[in-house]
CHARMM internal coordinates of N, CA and C (Angstrom, degrees):
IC EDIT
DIST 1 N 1 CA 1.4517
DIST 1 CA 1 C 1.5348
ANGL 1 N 1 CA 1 C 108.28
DIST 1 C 2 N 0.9745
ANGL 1 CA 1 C 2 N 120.95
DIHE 1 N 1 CA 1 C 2 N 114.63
DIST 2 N 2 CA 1.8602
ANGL 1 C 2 N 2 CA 122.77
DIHE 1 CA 1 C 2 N 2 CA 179.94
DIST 2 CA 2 C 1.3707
ANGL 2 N 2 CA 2 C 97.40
DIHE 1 C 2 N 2 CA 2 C -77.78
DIST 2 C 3 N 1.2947
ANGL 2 CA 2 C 3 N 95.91
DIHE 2 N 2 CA 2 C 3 N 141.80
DIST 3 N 3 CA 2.0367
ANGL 2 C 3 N 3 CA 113.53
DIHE 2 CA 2 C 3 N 3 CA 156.24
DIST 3 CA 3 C 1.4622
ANGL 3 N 3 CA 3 C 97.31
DIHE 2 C 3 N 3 CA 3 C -82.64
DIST 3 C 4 N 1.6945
ANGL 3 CA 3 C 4 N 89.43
DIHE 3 N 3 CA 3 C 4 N 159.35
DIST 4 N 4 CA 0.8980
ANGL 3 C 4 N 4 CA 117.08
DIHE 3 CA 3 C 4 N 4 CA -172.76
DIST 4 CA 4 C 2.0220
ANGL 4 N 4 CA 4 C 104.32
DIHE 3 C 4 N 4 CA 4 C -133.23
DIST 4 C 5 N 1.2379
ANGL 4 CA 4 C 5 N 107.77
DIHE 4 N 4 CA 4 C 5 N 139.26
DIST 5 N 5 CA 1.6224
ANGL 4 C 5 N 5 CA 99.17
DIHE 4 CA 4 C 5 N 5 CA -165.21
DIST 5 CA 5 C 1.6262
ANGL 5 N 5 CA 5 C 85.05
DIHE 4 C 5 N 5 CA 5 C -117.44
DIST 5 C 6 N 1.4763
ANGL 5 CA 5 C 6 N 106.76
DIHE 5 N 5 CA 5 C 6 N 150.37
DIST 6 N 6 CA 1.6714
ANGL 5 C 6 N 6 CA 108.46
DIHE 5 CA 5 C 6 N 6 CA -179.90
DIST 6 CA 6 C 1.6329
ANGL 6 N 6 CA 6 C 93.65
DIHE 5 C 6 N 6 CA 6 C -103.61
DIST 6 C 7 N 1.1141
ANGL 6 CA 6 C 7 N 122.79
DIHE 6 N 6 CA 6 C 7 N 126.51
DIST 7 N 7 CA 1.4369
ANGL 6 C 7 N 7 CA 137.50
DIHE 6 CA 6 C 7 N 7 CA 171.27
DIST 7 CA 7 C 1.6494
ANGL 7 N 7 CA 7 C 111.47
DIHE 6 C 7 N 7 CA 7 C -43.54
DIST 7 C 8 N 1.3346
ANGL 7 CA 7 C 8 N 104.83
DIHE 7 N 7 CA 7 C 8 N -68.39
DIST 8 N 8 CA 1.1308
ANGL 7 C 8 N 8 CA 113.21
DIHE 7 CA 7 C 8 N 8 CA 142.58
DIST 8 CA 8 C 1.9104
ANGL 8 N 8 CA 8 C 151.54
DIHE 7 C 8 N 8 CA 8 C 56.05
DIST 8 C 9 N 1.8072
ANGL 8 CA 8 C 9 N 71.33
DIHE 8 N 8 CA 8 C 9 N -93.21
DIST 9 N 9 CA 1.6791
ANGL 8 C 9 N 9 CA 108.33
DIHE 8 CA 8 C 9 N 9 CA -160.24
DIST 9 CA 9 C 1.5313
ANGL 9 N 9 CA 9 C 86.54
DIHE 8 C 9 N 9 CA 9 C -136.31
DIST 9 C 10 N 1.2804
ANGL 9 CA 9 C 10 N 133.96
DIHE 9 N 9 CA 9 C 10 N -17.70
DIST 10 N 10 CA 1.4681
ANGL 9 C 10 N 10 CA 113.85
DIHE 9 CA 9 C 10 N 10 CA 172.76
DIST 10 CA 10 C 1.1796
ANGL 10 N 10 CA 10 C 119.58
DIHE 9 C 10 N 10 CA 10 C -72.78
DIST 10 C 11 N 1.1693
ANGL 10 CA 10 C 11 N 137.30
DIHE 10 N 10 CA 10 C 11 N 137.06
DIST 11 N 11 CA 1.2700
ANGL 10 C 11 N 11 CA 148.02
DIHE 10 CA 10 C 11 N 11 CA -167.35
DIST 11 CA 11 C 1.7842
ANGL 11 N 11 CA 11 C 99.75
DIHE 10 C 11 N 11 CA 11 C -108.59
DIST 11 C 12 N 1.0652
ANGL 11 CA 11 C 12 N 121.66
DIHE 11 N 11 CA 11 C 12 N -24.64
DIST 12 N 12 CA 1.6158
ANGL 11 C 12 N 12 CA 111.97
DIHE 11 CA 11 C 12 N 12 CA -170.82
DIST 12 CA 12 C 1.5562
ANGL 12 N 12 CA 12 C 105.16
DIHE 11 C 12 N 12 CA 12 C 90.02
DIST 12 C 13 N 1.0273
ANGL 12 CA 12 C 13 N 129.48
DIHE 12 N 12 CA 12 C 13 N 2.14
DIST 13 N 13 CA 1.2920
ANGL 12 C 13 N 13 CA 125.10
DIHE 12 CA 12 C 13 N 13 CA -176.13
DIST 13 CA 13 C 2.0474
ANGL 13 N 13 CA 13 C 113.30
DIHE 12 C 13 N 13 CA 13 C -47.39
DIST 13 C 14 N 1.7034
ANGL 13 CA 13 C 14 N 114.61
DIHE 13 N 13 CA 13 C 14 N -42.87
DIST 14 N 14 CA 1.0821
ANGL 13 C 14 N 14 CA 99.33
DIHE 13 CA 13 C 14 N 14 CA -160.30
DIST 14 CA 14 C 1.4502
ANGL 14 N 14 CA 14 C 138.02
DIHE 13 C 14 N 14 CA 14 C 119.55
DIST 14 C 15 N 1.6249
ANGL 14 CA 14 C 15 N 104.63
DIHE 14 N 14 CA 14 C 15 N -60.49
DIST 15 N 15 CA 1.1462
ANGL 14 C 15 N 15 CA 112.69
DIHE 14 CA 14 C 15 N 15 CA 161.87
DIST 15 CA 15 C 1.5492
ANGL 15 N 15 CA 15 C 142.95
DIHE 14 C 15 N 15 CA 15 C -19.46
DIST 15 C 16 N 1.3296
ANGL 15 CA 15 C 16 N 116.39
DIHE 15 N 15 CA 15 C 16 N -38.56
DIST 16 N 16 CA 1.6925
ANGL 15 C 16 N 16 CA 148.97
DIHE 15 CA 15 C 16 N 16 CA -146.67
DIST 16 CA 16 C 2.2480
ANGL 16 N 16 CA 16 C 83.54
DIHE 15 C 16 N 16 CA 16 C -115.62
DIST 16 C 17 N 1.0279
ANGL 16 CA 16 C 17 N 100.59
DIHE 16 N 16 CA 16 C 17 N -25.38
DIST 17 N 17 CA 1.3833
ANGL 16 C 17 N 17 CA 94.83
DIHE 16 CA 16 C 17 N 17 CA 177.39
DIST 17 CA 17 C 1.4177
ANGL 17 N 17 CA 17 C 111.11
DIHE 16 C 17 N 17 CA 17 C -92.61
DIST 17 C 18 N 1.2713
ANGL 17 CA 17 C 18 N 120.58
DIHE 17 N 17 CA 17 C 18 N -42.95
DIST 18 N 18 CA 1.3697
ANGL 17 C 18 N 18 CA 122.29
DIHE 17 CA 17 C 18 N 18 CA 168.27
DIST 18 CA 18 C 1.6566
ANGL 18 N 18 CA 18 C 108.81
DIHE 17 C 18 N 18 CA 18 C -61.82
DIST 18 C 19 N 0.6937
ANGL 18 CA 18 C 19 N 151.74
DIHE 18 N 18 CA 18 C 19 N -62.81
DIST 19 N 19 CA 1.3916
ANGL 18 C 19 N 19 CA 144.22
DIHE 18 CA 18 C 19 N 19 CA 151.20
DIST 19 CA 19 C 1.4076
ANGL 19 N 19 CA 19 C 145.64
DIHE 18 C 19 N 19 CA 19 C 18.26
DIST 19 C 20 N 1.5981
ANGL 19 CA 19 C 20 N 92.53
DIHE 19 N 19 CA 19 C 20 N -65.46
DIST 20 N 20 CA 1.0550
ANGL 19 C 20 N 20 CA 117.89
DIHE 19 CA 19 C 20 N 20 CA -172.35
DIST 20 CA 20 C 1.1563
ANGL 20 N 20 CA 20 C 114.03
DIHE 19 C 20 N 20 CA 20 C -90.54
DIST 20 C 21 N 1.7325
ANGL 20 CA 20 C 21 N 117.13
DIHE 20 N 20 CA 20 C 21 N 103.30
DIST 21 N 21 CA 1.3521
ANGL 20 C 21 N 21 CA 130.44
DIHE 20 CA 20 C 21 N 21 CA 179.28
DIST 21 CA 21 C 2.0154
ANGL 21 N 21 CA 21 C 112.14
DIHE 20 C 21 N 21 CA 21 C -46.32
DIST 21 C 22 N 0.8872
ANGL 21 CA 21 C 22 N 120.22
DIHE 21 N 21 CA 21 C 22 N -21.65
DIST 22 N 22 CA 1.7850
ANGL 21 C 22 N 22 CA 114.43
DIHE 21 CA 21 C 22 N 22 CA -175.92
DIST 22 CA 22 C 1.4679
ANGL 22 N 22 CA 22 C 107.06
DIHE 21 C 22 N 22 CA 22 C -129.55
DIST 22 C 23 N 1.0974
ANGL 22 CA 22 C 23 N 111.37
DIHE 22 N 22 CA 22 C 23 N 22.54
DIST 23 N 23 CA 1.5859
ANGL 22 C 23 N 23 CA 103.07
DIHE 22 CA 22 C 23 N 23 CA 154.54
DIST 23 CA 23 C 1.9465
ANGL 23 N 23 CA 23 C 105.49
DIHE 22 C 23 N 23 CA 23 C 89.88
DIST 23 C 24 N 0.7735
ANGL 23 CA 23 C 24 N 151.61
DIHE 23 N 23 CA 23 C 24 N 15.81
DIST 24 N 24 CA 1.4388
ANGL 23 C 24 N 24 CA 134.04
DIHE 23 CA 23 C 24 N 24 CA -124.65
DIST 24 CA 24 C 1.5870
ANGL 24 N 24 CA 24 C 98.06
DIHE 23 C 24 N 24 CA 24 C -120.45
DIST 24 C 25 N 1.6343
ANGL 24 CA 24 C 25 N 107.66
DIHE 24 N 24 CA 24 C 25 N -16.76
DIST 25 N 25 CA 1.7145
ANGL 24 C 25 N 25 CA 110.47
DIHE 24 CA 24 C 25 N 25 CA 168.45
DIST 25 CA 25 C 1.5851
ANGL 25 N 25 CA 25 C 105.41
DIHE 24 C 25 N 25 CA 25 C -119.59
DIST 25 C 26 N 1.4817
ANGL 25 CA 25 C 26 N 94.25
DIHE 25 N 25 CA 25 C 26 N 153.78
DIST 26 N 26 CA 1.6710
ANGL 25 C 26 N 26 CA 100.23
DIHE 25 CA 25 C 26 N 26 CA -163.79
DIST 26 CA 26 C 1.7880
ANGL 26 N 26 CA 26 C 74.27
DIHE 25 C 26 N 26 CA 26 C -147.62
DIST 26 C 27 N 1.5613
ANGL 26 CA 26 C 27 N 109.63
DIHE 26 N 26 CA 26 C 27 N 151.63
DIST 27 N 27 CA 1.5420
ANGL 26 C 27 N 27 CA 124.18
DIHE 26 CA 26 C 27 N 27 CA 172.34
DIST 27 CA 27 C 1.5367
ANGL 27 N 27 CA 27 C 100.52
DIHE 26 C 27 N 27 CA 27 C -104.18
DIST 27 C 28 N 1.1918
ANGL 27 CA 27 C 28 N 109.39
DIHE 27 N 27 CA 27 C 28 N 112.71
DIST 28 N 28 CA 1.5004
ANGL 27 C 28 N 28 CA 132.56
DIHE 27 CA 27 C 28 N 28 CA 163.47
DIST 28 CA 28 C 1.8892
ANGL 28 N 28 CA 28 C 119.90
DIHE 27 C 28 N 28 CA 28 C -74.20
DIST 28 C 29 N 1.0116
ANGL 28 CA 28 C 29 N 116.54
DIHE 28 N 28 CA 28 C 29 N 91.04
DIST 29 N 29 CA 1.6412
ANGL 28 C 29 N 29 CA 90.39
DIHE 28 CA 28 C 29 N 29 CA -170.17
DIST 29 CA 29 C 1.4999
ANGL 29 N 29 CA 29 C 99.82
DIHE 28 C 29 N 29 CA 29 C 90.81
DIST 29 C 30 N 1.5403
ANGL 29 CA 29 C 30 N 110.03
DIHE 29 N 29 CA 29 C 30 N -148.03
DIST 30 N 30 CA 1.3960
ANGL 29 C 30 N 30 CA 123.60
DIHE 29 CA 29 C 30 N 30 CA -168.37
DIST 30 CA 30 C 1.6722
ANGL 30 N 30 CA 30 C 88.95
DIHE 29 C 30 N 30 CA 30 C -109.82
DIST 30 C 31 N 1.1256
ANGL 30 CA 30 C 31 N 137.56
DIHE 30 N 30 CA 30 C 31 N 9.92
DIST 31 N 31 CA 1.5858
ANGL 30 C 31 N 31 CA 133.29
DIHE 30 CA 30 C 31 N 31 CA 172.12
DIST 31 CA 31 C 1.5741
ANGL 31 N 31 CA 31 C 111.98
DIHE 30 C 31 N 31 CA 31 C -123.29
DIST 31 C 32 N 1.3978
ANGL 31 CA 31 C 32 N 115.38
DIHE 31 N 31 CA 31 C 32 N 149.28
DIST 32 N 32 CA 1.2688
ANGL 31 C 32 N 32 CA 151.75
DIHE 31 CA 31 C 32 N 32 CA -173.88
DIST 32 CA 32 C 1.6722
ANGL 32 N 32 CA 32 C 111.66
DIHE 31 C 32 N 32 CA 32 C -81.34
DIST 32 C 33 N 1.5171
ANGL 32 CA 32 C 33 N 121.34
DIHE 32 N 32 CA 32 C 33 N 94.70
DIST 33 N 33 CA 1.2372
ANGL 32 C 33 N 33 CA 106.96
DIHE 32 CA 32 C 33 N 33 CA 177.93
DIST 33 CA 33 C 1.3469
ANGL 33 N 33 CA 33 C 113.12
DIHE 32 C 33 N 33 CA 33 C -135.05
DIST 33 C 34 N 1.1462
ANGL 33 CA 33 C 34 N 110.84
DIHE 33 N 33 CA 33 C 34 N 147.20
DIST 34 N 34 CA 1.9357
ANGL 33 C 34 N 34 CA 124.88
DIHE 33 CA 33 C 34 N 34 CA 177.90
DIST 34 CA 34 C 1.4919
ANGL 34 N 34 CA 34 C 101.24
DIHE 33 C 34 N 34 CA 34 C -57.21
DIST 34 C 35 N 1.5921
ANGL 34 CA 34 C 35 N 114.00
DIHE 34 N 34 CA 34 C 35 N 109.68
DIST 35 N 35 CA 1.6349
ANGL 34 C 35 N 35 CA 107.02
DIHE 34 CA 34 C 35 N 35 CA 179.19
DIST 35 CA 35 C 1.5636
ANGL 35 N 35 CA 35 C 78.77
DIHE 34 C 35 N 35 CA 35 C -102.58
DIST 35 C 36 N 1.2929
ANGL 35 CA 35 C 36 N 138.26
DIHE 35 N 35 CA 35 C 36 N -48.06
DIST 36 N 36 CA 1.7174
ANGL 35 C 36 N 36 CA 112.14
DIHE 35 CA 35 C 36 N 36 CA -150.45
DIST 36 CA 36 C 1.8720
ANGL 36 N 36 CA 36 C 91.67
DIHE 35 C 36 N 36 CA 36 C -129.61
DIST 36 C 37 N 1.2769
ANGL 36 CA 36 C 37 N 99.71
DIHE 36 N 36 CA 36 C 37 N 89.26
DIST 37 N 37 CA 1.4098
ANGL 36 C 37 N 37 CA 118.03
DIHE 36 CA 36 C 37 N 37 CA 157.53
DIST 37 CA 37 C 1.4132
ANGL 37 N 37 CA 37 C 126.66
DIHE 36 C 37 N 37 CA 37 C -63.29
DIST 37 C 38 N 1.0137
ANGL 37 CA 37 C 38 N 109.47
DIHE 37 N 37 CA 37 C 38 N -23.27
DIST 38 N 38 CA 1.6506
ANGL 37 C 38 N 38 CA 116.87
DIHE 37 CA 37 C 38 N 38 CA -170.73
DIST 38 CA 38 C 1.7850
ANGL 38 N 38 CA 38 C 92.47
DIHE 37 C 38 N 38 CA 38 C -104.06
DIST 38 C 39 N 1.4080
ANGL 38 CA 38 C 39 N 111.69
DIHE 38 N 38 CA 38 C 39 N 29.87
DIST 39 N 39 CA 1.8689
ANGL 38 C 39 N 39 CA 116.28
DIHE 38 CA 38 C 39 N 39 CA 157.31
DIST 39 CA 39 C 1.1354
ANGL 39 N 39 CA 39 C 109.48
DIHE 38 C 39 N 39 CA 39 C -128.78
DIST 39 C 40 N 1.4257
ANGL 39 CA 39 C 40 N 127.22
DIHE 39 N 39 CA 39 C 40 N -1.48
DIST 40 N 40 CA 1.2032
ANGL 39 C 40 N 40 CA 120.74
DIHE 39 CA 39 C 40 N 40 CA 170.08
DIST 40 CA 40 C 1.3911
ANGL 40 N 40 CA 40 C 139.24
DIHE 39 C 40 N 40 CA 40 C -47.45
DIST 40 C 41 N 1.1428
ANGL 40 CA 40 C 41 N 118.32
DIHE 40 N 40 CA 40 C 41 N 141.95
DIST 41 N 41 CA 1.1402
ANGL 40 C 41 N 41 CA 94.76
DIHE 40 CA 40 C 41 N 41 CA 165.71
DIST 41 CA 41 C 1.5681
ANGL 41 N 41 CA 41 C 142.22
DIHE 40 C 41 N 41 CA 41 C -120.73
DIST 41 C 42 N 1.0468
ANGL 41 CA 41 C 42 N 106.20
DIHE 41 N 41 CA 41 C 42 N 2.31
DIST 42 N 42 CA 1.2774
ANGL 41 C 42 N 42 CA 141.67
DIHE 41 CA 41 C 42 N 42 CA 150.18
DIST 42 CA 42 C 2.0220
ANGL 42 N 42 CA 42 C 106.44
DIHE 41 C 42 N 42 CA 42 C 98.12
DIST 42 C 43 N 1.5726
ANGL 42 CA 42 C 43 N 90.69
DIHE 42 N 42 CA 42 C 43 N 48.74
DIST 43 N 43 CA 1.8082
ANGL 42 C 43 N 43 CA 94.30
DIHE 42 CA 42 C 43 N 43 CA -170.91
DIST 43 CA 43 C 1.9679
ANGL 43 N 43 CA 43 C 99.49
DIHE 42 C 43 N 43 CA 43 C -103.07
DIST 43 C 44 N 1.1398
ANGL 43 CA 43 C 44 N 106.20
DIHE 43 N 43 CA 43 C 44 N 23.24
DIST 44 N 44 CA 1.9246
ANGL 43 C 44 N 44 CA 120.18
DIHE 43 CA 43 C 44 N 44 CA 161.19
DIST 44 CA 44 C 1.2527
ANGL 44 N 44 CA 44 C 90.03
DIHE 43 C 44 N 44 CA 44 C 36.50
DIST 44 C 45 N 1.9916
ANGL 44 CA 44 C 45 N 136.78
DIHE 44 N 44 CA 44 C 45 N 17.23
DIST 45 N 45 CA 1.5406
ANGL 44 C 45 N 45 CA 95.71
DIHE 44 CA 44 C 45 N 45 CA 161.56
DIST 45 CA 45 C 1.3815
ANGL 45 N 45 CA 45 C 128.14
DIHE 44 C 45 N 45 CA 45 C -93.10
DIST 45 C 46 N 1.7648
ANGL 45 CA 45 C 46 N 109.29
DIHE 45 N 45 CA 45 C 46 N 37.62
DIST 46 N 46 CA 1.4152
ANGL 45 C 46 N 46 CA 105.24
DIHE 45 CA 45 C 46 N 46 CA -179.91
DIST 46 CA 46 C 2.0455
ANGL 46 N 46 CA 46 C 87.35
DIHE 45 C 46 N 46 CA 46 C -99.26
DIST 46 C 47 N 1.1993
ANGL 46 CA 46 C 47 N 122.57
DIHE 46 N 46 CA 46 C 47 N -27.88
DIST 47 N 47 CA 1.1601
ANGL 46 C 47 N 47 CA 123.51
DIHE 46 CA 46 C 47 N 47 CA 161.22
DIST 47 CA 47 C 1.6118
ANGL 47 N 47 CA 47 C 125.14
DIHE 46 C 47 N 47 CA 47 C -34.42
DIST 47 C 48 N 1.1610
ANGL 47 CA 47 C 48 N 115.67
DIHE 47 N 47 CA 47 C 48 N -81.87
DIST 48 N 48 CA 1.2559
ANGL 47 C 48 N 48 CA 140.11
DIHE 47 CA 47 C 48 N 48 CA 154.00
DIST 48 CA 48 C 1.9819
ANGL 48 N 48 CA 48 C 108.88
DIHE 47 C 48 N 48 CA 48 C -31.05
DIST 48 C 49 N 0.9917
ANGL 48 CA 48 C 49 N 116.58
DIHE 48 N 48 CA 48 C 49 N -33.81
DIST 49 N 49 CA 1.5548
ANGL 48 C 49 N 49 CA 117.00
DIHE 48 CA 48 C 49 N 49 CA 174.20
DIST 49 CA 49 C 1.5190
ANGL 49 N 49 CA 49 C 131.04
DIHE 48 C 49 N 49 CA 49 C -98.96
DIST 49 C 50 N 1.8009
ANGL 49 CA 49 C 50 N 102.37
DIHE 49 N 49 CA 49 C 50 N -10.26
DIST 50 N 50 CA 1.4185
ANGL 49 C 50 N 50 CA 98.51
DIHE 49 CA 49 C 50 N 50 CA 161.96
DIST 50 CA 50 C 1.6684
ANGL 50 N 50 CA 50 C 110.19
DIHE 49 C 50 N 50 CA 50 C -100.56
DIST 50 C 51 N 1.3550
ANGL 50 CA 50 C 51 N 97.15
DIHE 50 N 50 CA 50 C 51 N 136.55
DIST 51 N 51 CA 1.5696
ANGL 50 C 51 N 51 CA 127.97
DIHE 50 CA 50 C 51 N 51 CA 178.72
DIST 51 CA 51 C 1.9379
ANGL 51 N 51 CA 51 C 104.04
DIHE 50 C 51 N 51 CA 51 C -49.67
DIST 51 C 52 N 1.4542
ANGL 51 CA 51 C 52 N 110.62
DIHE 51 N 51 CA 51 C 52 N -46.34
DIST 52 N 52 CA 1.6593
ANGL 51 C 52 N 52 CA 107.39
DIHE 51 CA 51 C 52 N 52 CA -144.13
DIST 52 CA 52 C 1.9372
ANGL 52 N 52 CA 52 C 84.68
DIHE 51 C 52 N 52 CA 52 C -97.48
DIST 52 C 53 N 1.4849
ANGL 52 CA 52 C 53 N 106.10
DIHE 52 N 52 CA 52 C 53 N -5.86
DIST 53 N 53 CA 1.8570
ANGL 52 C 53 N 53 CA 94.63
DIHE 52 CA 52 C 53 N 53 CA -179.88
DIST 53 CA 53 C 1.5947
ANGL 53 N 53 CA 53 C 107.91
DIHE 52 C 53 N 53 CA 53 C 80.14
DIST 53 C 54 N 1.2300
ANGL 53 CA 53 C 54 N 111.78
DIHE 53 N 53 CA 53 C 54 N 17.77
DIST 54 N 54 CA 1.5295
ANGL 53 C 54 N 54 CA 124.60
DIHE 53 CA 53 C 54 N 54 CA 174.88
DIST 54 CA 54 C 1.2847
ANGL 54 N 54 CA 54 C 114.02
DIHE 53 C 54 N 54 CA 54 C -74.45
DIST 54 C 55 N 1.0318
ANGL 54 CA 54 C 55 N 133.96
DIHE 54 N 54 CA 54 C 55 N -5.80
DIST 55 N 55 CA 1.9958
ANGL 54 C 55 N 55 CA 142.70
DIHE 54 CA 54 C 55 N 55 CA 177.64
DIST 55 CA 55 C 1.5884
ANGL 55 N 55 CA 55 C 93.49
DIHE 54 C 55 N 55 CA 55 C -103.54
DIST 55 C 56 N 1.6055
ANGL 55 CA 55 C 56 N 114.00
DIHE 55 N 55 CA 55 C 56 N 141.15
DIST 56 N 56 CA 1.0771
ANGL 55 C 56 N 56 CA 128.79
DIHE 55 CA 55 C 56 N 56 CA 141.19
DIST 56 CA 56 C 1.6000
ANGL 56 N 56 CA 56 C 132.14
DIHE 55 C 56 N 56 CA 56 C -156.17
DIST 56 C 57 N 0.9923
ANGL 56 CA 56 C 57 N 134.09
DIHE 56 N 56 CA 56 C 57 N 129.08
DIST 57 N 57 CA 1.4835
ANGL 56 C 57 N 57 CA 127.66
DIHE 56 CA 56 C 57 N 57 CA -162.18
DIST 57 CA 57 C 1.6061
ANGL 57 N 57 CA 57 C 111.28
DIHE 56 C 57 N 57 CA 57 C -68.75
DIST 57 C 58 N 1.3973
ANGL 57 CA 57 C 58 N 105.70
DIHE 57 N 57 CA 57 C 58 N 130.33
DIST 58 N 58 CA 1.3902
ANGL 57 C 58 N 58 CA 124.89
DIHE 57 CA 57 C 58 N 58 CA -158.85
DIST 58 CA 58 C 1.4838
ANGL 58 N 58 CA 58 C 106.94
DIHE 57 C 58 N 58 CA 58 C -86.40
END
COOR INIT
IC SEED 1 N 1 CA 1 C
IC BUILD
């Protein structure tokens, strides 16, 4: 199941990148986006690590 990050509500903070044991968000710019979804693994602690609730599984 890929995340999905709301542009939004991301702040760029980071957090959701540290997290994530396989790499699967990278910050583009000043925002946070899922480049390799298809490594996920679907353990939601990039969920659980953003502050603004900007992650949700798609």
């Amino acid at each position: 199941m890929p995340i999905k990050i709301d542009p939004d509500k991301c702040q760029g903070i980071g957090d959701c990148i540290d997290a994530c044991p396989v790499g699967v968000i990278e910050k583009i710019g000043d925002k946070c986006v899922a480049t390799h979804n298809d490594e996920c693994l679907e353990c939601e602690a990039c969920l659980s690590s953003c502050p603004n609730s900007a992650i949700e599984m798609a």
